[in-house]
N, C-alpha and C positions, 0 to 999 in steps of 0.2 A: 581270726587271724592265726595263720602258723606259724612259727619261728625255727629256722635249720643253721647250725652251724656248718660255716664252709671249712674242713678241714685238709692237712695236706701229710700223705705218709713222709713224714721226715727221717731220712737213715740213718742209724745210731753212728757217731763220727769215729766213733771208735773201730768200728767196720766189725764191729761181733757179729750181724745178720737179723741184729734187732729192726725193729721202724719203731717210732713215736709219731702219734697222732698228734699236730698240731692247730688249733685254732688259728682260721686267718681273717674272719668275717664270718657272717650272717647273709642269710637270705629268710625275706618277709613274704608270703604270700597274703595276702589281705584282696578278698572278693575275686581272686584270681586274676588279679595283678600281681608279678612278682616285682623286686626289688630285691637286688644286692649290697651291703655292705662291706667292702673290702678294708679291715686295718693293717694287713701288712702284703706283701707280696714275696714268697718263696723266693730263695735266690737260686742255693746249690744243692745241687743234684736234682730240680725239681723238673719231671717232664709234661708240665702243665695242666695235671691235672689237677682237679681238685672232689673230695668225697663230700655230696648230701646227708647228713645227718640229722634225725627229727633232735631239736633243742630239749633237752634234759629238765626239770625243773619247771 
């Protein structure tokens, strides 16, 4: 089984030209099935994307 956090570039509100990587969910591949987890959903500024990450730890 592999574990990937779904992340989403969040831009610093401060409008410095930073981004913050935020966790929104998981995705499970298990025998090559996937499956997603979503905990929250991006609101603002977000253009729907979201970045595959192998899960840390």
């Amino acid at each position: 089984m592999e574990i990937y956090d779904l992340l989403w570039k969040r831009p610093d509100s401060e409008k410095s030209g930073k981004v913050f990587w935020e966790k929104v969910g998981i995705l499970v591949n298990k025998d090559g099935k996937m499956s997603v987890k979503i905990d929250m959903i991006p609101a603002r500024d977000w253009d729907g994307w979201l970045e595959v990450m192998k899960k840390k730890g």
